[in-house]
N, C-alpha and C positions, 0 to 999 in steps of 0.2 A: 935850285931856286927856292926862297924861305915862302911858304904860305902865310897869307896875309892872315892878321887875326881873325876880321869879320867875314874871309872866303869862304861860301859854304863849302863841302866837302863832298864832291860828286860820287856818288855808292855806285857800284852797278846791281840792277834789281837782281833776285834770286831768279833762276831758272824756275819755267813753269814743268811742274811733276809730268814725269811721262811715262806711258805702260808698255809694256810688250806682253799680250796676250794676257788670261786669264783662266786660272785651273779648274777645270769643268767638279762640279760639285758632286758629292755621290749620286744622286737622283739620275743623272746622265751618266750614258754608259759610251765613252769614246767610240769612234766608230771604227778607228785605227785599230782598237786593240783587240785580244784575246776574245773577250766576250762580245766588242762588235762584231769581228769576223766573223764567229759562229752564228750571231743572227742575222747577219749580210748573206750565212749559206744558207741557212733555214729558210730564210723569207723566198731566197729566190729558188728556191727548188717547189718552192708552195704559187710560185708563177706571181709573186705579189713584188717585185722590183722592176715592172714593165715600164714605170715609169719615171724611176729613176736612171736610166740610161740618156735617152734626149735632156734632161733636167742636168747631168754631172756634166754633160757634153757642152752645155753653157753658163757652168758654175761662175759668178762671177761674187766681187766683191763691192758692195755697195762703196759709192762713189763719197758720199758725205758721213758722219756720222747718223744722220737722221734721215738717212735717205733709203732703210731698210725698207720700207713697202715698195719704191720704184725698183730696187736693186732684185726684190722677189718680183715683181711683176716683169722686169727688164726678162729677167734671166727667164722665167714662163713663155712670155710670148717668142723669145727666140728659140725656147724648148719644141717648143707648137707650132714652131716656120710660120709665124704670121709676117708677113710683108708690112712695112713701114710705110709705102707708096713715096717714099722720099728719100736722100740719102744720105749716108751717115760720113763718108770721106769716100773721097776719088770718085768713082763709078759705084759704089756702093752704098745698100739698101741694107739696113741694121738696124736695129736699136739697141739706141746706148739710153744711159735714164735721163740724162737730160733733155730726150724729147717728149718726156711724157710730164708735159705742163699744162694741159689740156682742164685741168678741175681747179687747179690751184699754181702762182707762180711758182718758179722752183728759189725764191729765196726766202718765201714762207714754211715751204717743203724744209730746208735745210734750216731753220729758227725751230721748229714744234713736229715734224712728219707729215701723217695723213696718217687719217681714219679711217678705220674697216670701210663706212659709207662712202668715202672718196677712191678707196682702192680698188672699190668696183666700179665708181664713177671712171677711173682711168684706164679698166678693164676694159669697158663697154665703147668707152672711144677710140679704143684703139681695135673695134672689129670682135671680142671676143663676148662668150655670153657669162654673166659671172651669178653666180647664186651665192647668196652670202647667208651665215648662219650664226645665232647667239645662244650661249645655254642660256636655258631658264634657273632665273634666281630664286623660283618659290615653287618649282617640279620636286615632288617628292616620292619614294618608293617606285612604285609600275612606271610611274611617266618618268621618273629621272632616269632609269634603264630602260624608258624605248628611247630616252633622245641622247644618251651614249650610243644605244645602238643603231640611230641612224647616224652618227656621227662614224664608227665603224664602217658603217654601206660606205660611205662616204668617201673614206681612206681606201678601204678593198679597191674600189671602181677605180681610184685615182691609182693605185697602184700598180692595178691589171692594165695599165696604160689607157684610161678611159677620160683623157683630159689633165686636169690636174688641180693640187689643194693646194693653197696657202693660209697658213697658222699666224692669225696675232695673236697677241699674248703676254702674258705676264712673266719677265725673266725671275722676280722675285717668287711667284710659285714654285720652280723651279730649283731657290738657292741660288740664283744668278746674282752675280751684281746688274744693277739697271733696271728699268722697267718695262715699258709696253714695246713690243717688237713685233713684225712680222718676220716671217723664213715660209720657203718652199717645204713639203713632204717627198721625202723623196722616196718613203716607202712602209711597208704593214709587216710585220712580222704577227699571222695569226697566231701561234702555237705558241708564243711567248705574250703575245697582247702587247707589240712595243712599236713607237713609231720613230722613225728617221727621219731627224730634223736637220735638213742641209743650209746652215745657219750663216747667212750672206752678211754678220760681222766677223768674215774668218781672223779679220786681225786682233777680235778678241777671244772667239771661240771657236774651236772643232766644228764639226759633225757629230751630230752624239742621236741616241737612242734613250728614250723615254717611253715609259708606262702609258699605253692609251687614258688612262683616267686620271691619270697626272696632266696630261693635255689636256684633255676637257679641264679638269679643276686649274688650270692656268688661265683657259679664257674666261673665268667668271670675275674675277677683278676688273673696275668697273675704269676705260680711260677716262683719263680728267679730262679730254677735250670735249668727249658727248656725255658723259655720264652714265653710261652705259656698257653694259658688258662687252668684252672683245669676243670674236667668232675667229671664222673659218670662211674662206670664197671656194665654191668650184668652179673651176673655170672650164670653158671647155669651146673649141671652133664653134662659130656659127654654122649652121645648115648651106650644105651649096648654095640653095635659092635664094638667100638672103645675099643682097646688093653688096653687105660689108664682108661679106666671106673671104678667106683667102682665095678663092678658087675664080671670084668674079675679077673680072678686067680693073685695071686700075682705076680711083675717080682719079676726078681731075683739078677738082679741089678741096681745099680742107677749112673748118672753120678755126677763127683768129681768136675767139671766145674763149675766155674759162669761167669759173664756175662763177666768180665775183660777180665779171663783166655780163654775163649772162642775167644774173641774180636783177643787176640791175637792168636793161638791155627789157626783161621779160615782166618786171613793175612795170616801165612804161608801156609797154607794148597791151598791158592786161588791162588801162587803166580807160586805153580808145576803145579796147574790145567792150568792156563793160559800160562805157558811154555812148554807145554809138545808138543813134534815136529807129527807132522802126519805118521813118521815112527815106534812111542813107537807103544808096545804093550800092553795089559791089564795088564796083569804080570810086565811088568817092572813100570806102573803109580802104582799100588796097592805099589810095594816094594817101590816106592819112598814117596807116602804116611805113609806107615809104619813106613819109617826111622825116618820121624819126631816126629810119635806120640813117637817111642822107646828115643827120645832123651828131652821128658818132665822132668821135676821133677818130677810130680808122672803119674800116671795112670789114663787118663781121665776117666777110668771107674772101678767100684768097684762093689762086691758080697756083696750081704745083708747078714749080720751073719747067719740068719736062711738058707742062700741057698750055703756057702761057700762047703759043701759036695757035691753037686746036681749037680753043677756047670760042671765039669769034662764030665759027659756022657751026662750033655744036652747041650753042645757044642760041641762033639766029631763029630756030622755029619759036621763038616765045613770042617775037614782036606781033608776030599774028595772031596771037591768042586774044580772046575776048570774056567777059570784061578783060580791057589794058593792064597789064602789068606794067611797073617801071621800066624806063628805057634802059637803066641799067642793068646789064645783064644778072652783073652777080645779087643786084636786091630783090633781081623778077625771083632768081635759082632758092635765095634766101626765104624770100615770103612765101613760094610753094612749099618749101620743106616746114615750114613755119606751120599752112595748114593743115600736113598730113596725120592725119587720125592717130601716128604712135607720139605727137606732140601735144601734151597736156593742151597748151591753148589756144588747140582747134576745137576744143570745147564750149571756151567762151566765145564762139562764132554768133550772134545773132541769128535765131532759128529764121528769118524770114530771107535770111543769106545764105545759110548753111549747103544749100541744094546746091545753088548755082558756082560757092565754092568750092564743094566738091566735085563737080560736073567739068571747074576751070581745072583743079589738080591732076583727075584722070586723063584731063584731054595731053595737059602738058607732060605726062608719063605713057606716054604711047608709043613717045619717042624713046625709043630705049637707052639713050644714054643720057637725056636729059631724064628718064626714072629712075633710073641706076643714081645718079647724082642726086636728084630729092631724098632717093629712101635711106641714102648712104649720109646726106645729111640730116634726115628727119632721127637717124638712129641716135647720133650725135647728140642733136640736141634733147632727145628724149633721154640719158645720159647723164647729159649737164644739168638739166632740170630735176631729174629725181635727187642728184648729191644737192644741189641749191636747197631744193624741199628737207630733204632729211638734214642738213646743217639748221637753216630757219626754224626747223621743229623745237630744235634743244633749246632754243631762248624763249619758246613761246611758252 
């Protein structure tokens, strides 16, 4: 059939360019090969691959392109047997990264990542304790080799299986193609000064081995999202005693919040705390607290499938509490945790209040599961709050 003259001429587009992996640059030292094997024996004869074992044991491969902080955090907390208190398919309790949305949605996650300060925000919510670290940009001589050397303590402890490290960082320091990344440590080579980076985009790179001070000078490039140099997290189990521990009973609910909603959620909530006149009473700041949480879109706080039954009688001792909390259970469970001392905005309690709301928080944690559930969410939101603050900070 003849084509018309004025027909355009349908093209089909070019194919978009596609890679299969990338060849690790001299600075990294394969970990497959000749000279990693050698320092895979060195290190672990020097007892510093302790904690590479649990870590290789849940080696995964980030799920998105820009999903490498969850897919290091994924793979740690499953390294660390932390419980999910929820579950991931069938009968089963796992984490996979799409449940750690707790700071940030996951379709912002996969548009730009997260930041060192959000990757301990999702650290902290998911039960674990996270210490994060950044070189200094203007340490020079003595103090720039004590703070490599605590950077070393750092790797050692994490090696000897005392927890565990995760590396942001710059792939361009490196010779890499791409830029800011995190990856798990999976181990210290002292005798050579070299670290094992077990690098969760296996579908672009290896496992390789790098120079300790090649890592540090990778984290000092500054991410474009804060301005600020990239670090290092240690992460490590909570203390048994601690309500969020692996070791405590499961809660039995979890909050619906992230870091946004929160953001906003803890402006209004600060704006009654700081208006509230020195004639209120506890009762009337609680009801006006309440009013806001009642006029959310949903409920900051939600029952884990498995506890939606339970739920009922192991909040029932609140309605007796005095001054009244809301009749709704999960806003009375909310605004206790809301008061508890590791929450920033039990601060702005009005001092001629403060007594009596603290007198109501202890009483309502007497009950051991209704404390367990405040300190399990006061930790939470104490969490959300600090990644909120440290994001607000970089605009101010």
């Amino acid at each position: 059939m003849a084509t018309l003259a004025n027909e355009p001429i349908l093209s089909t587009p070019p194919p978009s360019p596609s890679f299969y992996k990338r060849k690790l640059p001299e600075s990294c030292i394969p970990f497959a090969s000749t000279k990693g094997k050698a320092l895979f024996k060195t290190a672990l004869l020097e007892g510093n691959l302790e904690g590479y074992f649990p870590l290789a044991s849940q080696f995964i491969t980030q799920n998105e392109p820009a999903f490498c902080g969850l897919g290091t955090l994924c793979m740690v907390l499953n390294a660390l047997e932390v419980d999910p208190q929820r579950k991931w398919k069938g009968p089963w309790r796992w984490y996979e990264q799409e449940m750690l949305d707790c700071c940030r949605p996951l379709s912002a996650v996969a548009a730009v990542g997260i930041s060192l300060p959000e990757f301990a925000c999702l650290a902290r919510c998911n039960g674990l304790s996270a210490k994060i670290t950044s070189p200094s940009l203007t340490a020079t001589g003595f103090e720039a080799e004590q703070c490599i050397e605590a950077f070393r303590a750092d790797l050692r402890a994490a090696a000897k299986g005392h927890g565990a490290l995760a590396l942001s960082y710059s792939r361009k320091t490196l010779g890499q193609t791409g830029d800011g990344h995190f990856s798990p440590i999976g181990g210290f080579c002292e005798e050579e000064d070299m670290v094992l980076v077990l690098d969760v985009a296996r579908f672009k790179y290896p496992s390789y081995w790098i120079p300790t001070a090649l890592a540090w000078e990778s984290m000092k490039p500054l991410d474009k999202a804060t301005g600020q140099p990239r670090g290092y997290a240690v992460l490590s189990l909570l203390p048994e005693s601690d309500p969020s521990s692996i070791t405590s009973p499961l809660s039995h609910t979890s909050l619906t919040l992230n870091k946004s909603t929160w953001a906003v959620l803890a402006t209004q909530l600060t704006k009654i705390l700081l208006s509230t006149p020195r004639t209120s009473s506890a009762s009337s700041l609680l009801h006006s607290l309440s009013s806001v949480l009642s006029k959310l879109p949903s409920p900051p706080l939600a029952a884990r499938p498995s506890s939606v039954s339970s739920l009922p009688s192991l909040l029932s001792p609140l309605v007796a509490l005095a001054p009244p909390l809301p009749s709704d259970p999960f806003a009375a469970l909310f605004l206790l945790a809301l008061l508890s001392p590791k929450v920033s905005l039990a601060k702005l309690v009005p001092d001629h209040l403060r007594i009596e709301l603290r007198q109501l928080v202890d009483g309502a944690c007497k009950e051991g599961d209704v404390g367990r559930e405040v300190e399990v969410l006061a930790t939470q939101l104490a969490a959300l709050g600090e990644c909120a603050f440290l994001s607000l900070s970089l605009f101010i």
